[in-house]
C-alpha positions as CSV (number, residue, x, y, z in Angstrom):
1,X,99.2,111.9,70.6
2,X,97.6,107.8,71.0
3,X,99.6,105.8,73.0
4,X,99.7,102.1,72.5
5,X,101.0,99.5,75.5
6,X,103.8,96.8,75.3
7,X,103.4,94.0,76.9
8,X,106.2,94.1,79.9
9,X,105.1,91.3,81.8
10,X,102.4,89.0,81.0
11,X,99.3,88.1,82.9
12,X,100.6,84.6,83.4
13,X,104.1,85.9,84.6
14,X,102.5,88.4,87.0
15,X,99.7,85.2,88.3
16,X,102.8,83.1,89.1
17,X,104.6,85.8,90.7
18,X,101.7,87.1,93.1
19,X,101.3,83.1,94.1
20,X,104.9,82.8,95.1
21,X,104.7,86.2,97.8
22,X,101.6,84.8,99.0
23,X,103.3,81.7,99.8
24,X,106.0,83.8,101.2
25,X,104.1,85.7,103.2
26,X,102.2,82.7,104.5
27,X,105.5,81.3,105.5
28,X,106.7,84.1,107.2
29,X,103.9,84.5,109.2
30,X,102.7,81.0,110.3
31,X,100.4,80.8,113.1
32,X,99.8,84.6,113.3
33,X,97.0,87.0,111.5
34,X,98.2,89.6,109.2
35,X,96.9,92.8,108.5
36,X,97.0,94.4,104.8
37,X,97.4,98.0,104.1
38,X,96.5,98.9,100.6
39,X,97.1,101.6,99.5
40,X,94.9,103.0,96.8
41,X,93.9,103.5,94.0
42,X,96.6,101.7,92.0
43,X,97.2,99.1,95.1
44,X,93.5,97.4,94.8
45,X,94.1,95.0,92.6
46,X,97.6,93.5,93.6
47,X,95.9,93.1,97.0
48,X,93.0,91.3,96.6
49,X,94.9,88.8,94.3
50,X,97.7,88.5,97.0
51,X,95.2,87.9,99.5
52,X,93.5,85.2,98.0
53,X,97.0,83.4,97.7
54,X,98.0,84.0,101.3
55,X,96.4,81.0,103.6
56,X,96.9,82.4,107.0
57,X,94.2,84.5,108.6
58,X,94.1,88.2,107.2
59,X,92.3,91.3,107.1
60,X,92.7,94.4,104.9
61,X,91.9,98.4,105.3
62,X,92.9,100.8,102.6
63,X,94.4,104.3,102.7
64,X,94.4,107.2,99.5
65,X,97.4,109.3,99.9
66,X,98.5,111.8,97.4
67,X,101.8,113.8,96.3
68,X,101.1,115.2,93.4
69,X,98.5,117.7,93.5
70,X,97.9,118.7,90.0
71,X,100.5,117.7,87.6
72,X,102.4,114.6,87.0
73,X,105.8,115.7,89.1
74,X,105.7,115.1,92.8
75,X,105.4,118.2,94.9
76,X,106.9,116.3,97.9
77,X,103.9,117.4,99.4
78,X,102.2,114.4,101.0
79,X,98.4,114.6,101.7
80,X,96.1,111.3,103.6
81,X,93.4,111.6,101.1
82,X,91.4,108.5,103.4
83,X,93.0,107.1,106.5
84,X,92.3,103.6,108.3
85,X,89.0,102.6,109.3
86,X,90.9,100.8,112.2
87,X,93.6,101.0,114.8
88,X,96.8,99.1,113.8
89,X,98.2,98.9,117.4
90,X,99.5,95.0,117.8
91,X,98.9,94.1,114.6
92,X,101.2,92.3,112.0
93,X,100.6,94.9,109.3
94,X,101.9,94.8,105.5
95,X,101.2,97.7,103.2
96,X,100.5,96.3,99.8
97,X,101.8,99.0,97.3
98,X,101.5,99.1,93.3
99,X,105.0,100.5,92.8
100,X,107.7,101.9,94.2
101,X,109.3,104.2,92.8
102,X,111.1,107.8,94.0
103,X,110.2,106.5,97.8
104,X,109.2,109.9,99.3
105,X,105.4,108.9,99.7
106,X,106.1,105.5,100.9
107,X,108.9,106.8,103.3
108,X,106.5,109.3,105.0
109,X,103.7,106.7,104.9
110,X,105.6,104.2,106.8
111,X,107.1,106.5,109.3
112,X,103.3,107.7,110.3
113,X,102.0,104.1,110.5
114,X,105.3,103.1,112.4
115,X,104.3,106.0,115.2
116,X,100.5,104.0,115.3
117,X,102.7,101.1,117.1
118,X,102.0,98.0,115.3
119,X,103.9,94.7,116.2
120,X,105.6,94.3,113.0
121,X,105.7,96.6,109.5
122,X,106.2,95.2,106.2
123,X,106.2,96.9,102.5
124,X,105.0,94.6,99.6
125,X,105.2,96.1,96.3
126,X,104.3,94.4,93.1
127,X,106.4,96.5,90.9
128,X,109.8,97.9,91.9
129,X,112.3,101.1,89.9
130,X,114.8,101.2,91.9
131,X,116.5,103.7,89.4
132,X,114.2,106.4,90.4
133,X,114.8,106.0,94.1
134,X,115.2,109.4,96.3
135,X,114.5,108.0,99.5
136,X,115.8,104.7,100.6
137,X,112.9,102.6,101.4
138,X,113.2,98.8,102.8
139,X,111.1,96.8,100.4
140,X,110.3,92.9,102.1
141,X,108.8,91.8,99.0
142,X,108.9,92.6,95.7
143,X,107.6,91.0,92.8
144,X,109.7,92.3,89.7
145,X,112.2,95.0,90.1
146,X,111.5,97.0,86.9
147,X,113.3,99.4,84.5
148,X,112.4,103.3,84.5
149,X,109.8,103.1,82.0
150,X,106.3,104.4,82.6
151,X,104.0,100.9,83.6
152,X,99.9,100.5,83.8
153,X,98.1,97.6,84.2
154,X,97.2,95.5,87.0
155,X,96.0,99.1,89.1
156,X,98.7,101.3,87.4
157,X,97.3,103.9,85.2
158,X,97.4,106.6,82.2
159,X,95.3,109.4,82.9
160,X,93.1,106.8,84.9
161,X,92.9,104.3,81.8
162,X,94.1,100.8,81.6
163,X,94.0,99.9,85.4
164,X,91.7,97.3,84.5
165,X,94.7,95.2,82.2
166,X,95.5,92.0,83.8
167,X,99.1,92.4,82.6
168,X,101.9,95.2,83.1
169,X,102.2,97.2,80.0
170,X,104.4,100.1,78.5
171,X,103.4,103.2,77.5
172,X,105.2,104.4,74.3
173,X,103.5,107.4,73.2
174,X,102.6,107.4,69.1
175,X,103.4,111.6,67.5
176,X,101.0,111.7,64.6
């Protein structure tokens, strides 16, 4: 089976989008220092680009969690693959995120890094399906809610290909 990508949202459309949350974020945080959570692998690149848009004082760390084991269903097993370099506590902390999508991971993640007693907790996703949502998660910013078709691009992968497109694709699977 190939697989070929539809364009979903272009590189200019996601660009202008990422600009706006930075500005957002900027806003909502005027005069403090924020500090971004990224959560890898998929989160990388929406991060950086966000943080080069947002003009107030910031500093990042990353975590790998995993829920999936082997296959390509969740287990609802949640795993830290790499925790924080650094304590949270007092902070103004936003956890960048790819996607959301069922909410179980993020749900767990947020509870754990709301028991490390920041000042303030945020979720920033890029991409949003709230169709597939199991747990209720409180997104503060989101840059496109999306239907429930299977997205790369922009961090988001196939069987670890096309992270590196600077646009959000579609999958569609081609039976030869």
């Amino acid at each position: 089976m190939a697989e070929k990508i539809r364009v979903m949202l272009t590189e200019e459309e996601v660009d202008k989008r990422i600009q706006e949350m930075g500005e957002q974020i900027s806003r909502d945080y005027a005069g403090k220092k924020i500090h971004l959570i990224c959560v890898l692998k998929g989160g990388v690149f929406f991060m950086c680009e966000l943080a080069k848009r947002i003009s107030i004082p910031v500093s990042m760390d990353f975590m790998a969690i995993s829920s999936y084991g082997q296959g390509t269903e969740s287990s609802g097993i949640i795993k830290i693959v790499k925790d924080l370099d650094e304590s949270i506590t007092g902070e103004h902390v936003v956890v960048v995120e790819d996607i959301v999508d069922s909410g179980r991971t993020l749900n767990y993640l947020l509870d754990m890094l709301k028991d490390r007693k920041p000042e303030s907790l945020r979720l920033c996703t890029l991409l949003d399906k709230p169709d597939r949502r199991v747990v209720e998660v409180k997104v503060d910013y989101t840059g496109f809610s999306i239907p429930d078709e299977f997205v790369v691009g922009y961090g988001l992968d196939y069987a670890q290909k096309y992270r590196n497109l600077p646009y959000i694709g579609v999958v569609e699977l081609d039976k030869e």
